[in-house]
VEXDREN-2710 file (C-alpha; in Angstrom, 1 decimal):
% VEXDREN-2710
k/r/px/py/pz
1/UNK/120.5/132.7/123.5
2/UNK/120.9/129.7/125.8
3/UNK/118.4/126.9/125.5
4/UNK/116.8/126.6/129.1
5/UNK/117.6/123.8/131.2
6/UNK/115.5/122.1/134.3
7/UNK/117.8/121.9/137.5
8/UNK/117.5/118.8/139.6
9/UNK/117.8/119.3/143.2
10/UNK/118.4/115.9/145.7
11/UNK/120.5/115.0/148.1
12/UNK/122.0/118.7/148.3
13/UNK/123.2/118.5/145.4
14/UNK/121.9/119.7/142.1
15/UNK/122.2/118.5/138.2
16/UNK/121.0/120.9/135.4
17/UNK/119.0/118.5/132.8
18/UNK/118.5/119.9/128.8
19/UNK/114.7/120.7/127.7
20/UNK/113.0/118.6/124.5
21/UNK/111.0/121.3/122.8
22/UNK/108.1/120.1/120.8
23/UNK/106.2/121.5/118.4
24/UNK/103.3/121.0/120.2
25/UNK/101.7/119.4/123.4
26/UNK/104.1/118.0/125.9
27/UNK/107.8/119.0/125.9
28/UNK/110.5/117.0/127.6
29/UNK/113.4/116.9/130.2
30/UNK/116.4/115.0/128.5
31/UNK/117.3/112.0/130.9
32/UNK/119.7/110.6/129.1
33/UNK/123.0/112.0/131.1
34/UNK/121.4/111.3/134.7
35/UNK/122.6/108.2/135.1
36/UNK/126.4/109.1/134.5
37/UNK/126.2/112.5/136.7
38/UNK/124.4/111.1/139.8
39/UNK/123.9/107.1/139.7
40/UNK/119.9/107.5/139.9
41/UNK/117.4/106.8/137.2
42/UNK/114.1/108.2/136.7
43/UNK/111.2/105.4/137.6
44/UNK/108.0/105.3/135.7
45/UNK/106.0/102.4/136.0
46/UNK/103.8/101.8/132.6
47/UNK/106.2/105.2/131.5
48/UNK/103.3/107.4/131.8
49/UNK/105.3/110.3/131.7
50/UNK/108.5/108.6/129.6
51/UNK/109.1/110.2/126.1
52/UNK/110.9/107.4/124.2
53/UNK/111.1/109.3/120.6
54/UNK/110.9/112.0/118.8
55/UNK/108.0/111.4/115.7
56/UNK/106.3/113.1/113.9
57/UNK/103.5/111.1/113.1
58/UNK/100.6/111.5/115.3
59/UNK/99.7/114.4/117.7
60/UNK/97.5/113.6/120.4
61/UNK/96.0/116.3/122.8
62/UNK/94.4/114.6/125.5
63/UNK/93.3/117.5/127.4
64/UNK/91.2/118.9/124.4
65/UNK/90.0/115.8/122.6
66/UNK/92.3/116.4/119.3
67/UNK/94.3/113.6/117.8
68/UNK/95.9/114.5/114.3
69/UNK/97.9/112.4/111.6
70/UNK/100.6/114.4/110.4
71/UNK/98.4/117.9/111.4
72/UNK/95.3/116.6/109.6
73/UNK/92.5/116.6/112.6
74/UNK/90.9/113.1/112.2
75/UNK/87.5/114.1/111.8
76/UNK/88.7/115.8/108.7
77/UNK/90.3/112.7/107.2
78/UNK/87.3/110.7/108.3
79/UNK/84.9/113.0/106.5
80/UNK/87.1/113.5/102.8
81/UNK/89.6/111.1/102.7
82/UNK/89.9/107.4/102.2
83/UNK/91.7/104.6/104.2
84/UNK/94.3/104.5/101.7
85/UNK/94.9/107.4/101.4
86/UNK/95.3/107.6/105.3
87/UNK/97.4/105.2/104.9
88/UNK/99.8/106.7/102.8
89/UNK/99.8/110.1/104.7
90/UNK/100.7/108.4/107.6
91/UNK/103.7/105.8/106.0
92/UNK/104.7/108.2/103.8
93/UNK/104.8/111.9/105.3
94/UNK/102.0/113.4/102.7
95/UNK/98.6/113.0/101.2
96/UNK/99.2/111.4/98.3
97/UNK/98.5/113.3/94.8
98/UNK/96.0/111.5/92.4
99/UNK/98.4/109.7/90.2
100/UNK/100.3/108.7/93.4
101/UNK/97.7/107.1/95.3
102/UNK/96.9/105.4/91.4
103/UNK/99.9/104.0/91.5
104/UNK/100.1/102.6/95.0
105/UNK/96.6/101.4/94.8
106/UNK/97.9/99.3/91.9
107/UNK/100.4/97.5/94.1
108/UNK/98.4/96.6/96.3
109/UNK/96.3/94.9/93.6
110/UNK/99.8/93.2/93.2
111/UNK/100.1/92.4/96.5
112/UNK/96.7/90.8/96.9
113/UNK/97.6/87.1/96.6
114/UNK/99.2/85.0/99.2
115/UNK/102.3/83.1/98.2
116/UNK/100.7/79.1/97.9
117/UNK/103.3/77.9/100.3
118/UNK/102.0/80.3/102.8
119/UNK/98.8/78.6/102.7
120/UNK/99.9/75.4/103.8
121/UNK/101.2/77.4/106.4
122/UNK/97.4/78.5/107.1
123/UNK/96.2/74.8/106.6
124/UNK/98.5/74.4/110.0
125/UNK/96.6/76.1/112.5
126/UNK/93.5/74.4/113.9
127/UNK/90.4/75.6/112.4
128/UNK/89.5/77.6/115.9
129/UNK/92.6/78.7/116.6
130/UNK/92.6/82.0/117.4
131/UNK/92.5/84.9/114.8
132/UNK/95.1/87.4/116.9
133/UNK/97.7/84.4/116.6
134/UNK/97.1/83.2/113.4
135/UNK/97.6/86.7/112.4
136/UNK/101.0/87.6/114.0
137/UNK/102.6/84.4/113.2
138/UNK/101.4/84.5/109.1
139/UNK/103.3/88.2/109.2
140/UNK/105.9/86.9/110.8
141/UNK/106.2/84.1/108.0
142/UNK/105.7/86.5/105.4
143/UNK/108.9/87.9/105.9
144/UNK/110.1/84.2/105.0
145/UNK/108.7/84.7/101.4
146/UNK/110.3/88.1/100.8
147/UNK/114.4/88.0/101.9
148/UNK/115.6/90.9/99.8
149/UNK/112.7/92.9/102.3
150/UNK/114.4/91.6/105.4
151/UNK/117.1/94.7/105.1
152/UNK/115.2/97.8/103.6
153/UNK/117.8/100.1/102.4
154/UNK/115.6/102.3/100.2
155/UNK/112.9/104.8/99.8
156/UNK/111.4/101.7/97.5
157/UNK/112.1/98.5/98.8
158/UNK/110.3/100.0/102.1
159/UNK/107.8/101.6/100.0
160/UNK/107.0/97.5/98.4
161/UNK/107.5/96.1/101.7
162/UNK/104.3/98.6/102.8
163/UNK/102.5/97.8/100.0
164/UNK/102.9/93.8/100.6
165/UNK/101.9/94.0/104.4
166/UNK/98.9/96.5/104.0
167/UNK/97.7/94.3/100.9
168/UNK/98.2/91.0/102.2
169/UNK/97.1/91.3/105.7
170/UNK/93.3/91.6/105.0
171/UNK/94.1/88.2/102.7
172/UNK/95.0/86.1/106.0
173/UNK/92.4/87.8/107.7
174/UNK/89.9/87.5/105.4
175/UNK/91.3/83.6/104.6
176/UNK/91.3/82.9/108.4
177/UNK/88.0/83.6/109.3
178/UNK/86.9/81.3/105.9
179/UNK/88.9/78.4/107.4
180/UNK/87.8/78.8/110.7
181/UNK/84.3/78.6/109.2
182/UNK/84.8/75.9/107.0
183/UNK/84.5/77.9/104.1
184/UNK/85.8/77.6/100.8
185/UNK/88.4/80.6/100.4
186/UNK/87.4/83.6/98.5
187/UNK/90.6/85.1/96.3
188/UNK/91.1/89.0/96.1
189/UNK/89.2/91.0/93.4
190/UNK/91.8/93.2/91.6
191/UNK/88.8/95.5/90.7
192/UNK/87.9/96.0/94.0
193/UNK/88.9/98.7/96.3
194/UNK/90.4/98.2/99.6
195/UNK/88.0/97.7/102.1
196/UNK/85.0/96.5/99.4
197/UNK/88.0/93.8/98.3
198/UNK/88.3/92.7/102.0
199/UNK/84.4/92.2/102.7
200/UNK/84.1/90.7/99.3
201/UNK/87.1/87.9/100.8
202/UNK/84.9/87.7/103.7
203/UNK/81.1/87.3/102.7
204/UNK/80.7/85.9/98.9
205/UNK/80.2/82.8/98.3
206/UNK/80.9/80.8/94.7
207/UNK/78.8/82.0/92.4
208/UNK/77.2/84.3/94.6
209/UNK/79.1/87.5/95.2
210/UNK/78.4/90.3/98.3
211/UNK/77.9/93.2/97.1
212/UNK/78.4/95.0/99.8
213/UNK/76.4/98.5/100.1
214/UNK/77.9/102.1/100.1
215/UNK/77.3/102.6/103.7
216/UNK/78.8/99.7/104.8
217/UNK/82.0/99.9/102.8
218/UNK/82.0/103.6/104.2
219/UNK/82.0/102.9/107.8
220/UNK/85.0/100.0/107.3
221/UNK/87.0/102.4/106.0
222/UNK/86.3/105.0/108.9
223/UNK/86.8/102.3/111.2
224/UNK/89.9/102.0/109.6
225/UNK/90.5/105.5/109.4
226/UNK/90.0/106.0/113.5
227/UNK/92.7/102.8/114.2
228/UNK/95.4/104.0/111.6
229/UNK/97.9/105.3/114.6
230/UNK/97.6/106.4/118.2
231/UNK/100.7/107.5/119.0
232/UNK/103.0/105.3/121.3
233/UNK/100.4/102.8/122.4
234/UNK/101.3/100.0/123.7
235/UNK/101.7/97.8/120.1
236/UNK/102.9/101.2/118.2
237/UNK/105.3/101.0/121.2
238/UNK/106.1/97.3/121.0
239/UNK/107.1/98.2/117.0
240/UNK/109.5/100.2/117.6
241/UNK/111.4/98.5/120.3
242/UNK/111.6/95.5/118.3
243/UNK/112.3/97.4/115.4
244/UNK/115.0/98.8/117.8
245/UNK/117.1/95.9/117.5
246/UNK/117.1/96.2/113.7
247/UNK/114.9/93.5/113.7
248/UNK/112.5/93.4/110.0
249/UNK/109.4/95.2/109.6
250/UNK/107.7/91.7/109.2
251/UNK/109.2/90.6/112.6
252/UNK/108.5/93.9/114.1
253/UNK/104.6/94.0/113.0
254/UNK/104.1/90.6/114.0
255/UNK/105.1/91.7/117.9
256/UNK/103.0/94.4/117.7
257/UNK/99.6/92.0/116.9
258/UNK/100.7/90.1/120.0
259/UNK/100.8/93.6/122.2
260/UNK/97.6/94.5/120.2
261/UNK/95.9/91.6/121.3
262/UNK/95.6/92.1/125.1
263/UNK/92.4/92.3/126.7
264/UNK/93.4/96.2/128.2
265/UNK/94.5/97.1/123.7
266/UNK/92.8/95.8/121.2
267/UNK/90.8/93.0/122.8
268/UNK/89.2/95.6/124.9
269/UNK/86.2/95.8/122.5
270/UNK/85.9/92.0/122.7
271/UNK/85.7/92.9/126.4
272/UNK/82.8/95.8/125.9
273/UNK/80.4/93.1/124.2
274/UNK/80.8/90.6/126.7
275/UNK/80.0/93.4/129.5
276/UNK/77.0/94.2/127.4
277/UNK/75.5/90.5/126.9
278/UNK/76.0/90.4/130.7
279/UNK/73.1/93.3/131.5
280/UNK/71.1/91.9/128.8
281/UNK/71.2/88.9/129.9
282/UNK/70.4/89.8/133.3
283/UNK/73.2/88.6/135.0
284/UNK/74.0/92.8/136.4
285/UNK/72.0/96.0/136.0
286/UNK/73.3/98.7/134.0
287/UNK/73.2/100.6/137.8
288/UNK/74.9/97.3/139.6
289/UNK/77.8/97.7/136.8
290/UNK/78.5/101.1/137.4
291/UNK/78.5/100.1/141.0
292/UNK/80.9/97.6/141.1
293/UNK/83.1/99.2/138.9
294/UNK/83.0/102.1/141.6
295/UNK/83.8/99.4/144.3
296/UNK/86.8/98.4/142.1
297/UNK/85.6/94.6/141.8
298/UNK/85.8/95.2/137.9
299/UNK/86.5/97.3/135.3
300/UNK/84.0/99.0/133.5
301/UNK/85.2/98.0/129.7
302/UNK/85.4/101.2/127.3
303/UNK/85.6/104.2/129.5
304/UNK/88.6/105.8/130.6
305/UNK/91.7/105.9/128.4
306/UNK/95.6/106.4/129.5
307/UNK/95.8/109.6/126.9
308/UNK/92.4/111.5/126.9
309/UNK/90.9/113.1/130.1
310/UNK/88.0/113.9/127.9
311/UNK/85.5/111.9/125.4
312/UNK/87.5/110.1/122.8
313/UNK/87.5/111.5/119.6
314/UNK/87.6/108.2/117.6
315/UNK/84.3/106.9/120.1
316/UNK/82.8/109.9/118.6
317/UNK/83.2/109.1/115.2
318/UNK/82.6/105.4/115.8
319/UNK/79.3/106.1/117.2
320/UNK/78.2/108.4/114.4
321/UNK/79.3/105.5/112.0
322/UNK/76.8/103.1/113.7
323/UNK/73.8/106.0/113.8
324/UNK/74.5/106.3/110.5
325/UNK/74.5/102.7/109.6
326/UNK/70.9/102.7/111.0
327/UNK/69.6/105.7/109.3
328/UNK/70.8/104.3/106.2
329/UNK/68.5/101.2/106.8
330/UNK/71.6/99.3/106.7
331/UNK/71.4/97.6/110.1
332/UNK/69.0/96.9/112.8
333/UNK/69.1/99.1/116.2
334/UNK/71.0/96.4/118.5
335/UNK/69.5/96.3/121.9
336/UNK/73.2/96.1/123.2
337/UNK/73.4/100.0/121.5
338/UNK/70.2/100.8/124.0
339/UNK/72.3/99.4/126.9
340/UNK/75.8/101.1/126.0
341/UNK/73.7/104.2/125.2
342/UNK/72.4/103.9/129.1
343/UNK/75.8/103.3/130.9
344/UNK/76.7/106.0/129.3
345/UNK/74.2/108.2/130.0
346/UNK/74.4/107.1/133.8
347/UNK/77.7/107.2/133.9
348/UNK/78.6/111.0/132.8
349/UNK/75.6/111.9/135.2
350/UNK/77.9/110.1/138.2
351/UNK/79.9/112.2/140.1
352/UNK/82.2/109.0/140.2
353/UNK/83.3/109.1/137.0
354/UNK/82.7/112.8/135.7
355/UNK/85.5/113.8/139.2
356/UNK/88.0/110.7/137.6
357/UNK/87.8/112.6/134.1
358/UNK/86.0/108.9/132.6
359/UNK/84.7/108.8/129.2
360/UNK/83.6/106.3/126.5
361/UNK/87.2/105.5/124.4
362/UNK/87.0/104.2/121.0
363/UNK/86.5/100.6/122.1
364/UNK/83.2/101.3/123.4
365/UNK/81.0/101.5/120.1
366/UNK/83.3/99.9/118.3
367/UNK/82.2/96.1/118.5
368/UNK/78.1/97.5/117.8
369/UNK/80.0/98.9/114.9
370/UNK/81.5/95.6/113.6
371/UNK/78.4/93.6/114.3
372/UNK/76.5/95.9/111.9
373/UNK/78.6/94.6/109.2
374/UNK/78.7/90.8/110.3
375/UNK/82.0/90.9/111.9
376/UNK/82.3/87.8/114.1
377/UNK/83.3/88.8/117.9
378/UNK/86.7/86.9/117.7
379/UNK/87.6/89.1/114.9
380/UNK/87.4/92.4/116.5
381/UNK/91.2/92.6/117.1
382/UNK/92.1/91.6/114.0
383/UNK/89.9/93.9/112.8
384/UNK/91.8/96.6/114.4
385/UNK/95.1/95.2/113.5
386/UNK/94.4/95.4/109.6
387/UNK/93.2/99.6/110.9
388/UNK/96.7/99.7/113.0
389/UNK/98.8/98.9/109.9
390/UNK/99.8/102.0/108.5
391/UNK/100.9/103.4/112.5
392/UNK/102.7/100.1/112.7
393/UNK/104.8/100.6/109.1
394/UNK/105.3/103.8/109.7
395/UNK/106.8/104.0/113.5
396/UNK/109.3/101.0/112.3
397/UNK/110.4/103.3/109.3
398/UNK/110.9/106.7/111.4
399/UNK/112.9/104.4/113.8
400/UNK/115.0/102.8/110.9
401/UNK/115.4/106.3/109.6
402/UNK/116.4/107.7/112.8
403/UNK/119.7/107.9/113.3
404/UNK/120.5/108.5/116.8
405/UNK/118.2/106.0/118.0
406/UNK/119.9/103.2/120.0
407/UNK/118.7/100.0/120.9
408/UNK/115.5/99.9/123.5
409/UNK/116.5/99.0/126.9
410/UNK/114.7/100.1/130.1
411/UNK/116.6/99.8/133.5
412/UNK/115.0/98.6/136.8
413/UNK/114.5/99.3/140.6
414/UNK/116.0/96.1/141.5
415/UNK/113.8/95.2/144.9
416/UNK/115.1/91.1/145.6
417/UNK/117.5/89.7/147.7
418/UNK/121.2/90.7/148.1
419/UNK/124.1/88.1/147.5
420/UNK/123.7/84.7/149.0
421/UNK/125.5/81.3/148.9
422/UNK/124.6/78.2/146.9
423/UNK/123.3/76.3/149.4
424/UNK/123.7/72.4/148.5
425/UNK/120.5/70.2/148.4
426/UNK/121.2/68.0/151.2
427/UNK/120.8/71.4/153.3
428/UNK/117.7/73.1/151.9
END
């Protein structure tokens, strides 16, 4: 039986295009060929509707609120597993079995420290420089450290190469913020786990260690957990089109921070707090906000999302991590929660923005989150940077696997002049 194709009618004439089948949500025409049979492209501003891969990764169903890493429903891996193991389902195709995760959580004990050179690299930056770029440009120079990684070839140099990048980025994060606050650095604990190692680099002090609760150390690693992948976003993107060009995975992860960074990606949560300060500070009602945002003379920072045309499922569990925090005793009820907790309520009582299918994403209870455990404002997107790390490694490696994947390289509607004439200075 014949695979079914989509016929393309224009001009009177008509061009029969091959179906993508998926194994589930959204199919695809194949586009590749219409170029060479009729001279057009297809134009997709922001590619909206533009599959550029096949993966197998993450499965995101925006219509029903379901987003999935390799089939596992996120709330399910919130609720069980741990970031590491997250982390490993999503790099490496499988939850891991008990002596595998073992072993990889020994390598990244291995992989704690930071090569000393790469500190003076640190020592470089100005003490408020920002976090997003000291970030991308230390992966970038890890790379420099590790040359036999700079051509994976193998199930286990990529496997090492994971291990390194997860392990070491919460060092420079952890070590940035400590240099920024003119703070003596705090070295990894090999006995610690992954996200109770990272707050330990963050908070203690010589001879004074934070011990950071149960509670808190839970709701890192579900933050974590909700920031692992989502799909072809715009820095999961931005990793594979550098990647693309068989550029490293160091190389290719440090882009991806700089996509990450933006104000509209990761810096959106930055974004949220500000929005928040500004009602309880008086400067704008929580019913003037919603107003102007209605007017279109701003955006309304945390609702709406390119993907989901419903709540977010990751704002759900970010939300519940907060609430949590608070019954726990672990945290004091932020008056900025009251105020999110009241634009939202206004707004999914607004015909507005219940008609324009707009919803609280994950950015929106994210920063009250981070607060809860002392995470400075300016390190929200690195925050989510050290969560993205297991989408990032694992989108570069199903690229470098893939072996019909060509190099990325959008056309263009080209809308400027036609020829002209050099037209000598004397003359302009």
């Amino acid at each position: 039986m014949k695979e079914p194709l989509a016929t393309l009618s224009y001009d009177g004439k008509t061009v029969d295009l091959p179906l993508v089948r998926s194994t589930e949500g959204d199919c695809g025409i194949d586009v590749t060929s219409l170029r060479a049979k009729t001279g057009w492209i297809t134009f997709d501003p922001g590619f909206a509707n533009t599959g550029a891969c096949k993966s197998s990764i993450t499965h995101i169903d925006g219509e029903r609120g379901l987003l999935r890493y390799r089939g596992y429903p996120l709330e399910q891996l919130a609720e069980r597993a741990s970031f590491v193991e997250t982390a490993m389902l999503l790099m490496f195709g499988e939850l891991p079995a008990r002596d595998e995760l073992a072993e990889f959580r020994g390598m990244l004990r291995d992989q704690e420290l930071l090569h000393e050179g790469l500190l003076k690299h640190l020592d470089g930056f100005p003490p408020l420089g920002q976090p997003m770029a000291i970030l991308s440009a230390m992966i970038n120079a890890l790379g420099s450290y590790y040359p036999e990684l700079l051509n994976i070839r193998t199930d286990a140099e990529y496997r090492l190469a994971a291990a390194k990048i997860m392990s070491k980025v919460r060092t420079i994060a952890a070590f940035s913020f400590r240099t920024a606050d003119g703070l003596p650095l705090m070295y990894p604990n090999p006995h610690m786990d992954y996200c109770r190692n990272f707050l330990h680099m963050m908070f203690s002090v010589p001879f004074r260690l934070y011990e950071p609760p149960a509670p808190i150390v839970r709701a890192l690693s579900l933050f974590f957990i909700a920031h692992a992948d989502h799909g072809l976003d715009t820095s999961c993107a931005t990793v594979r089109m550098v990647g693309s060009s068989q550029a490293n995975l160091f190389a290719s992860i440090s882009a991806a921070i700089c996509a990450l960074w933006g104000r509209l990606h990761g810096g959106a949560g930055v974004g949220v707090m500000e929005m928040l300060e500004e009602v309880r500070g008086g400067r704008i009602t929580t019913q003037g906000l919603l107003e102007e945002a209605k007017a279109g003379r701003r955006r309304l920072m945390g609702f709406g999302q390119r993907v989901y045309k419903c709540y977010d499922p990751r704002a759900t569990l970010i939300r519940k991590a907060y609430e949590n925090l608070l019954s726990a005793g672990m945290a004091r009820r932020d008056p900025l929660f009251d105020i999110a907790l009241d634009i939202e309520g206004q707004a999914q009582n607004d015909d507005y923005f219940l008609e324009r299918r707009l919803f609280p994403n994950v950015n929106f209870y994210s920063g009250l989150l981070l607060k809860a455990i002392n995470i400075p404002v300016p390190m929200f997107p690195v925050m989510i940077a050290i969560g993205n790390m297991p989408g990032f490694i694992a989108h570069w490696h199903e690229e470098w696997k893939d072996t019909e994947m060509k190099i990325h390289r959008p056309r263009q509607v080209y809308t400027g002049k036609n020829q002209r004439d050099y037209t000598p200075m004397d003359k302009r």
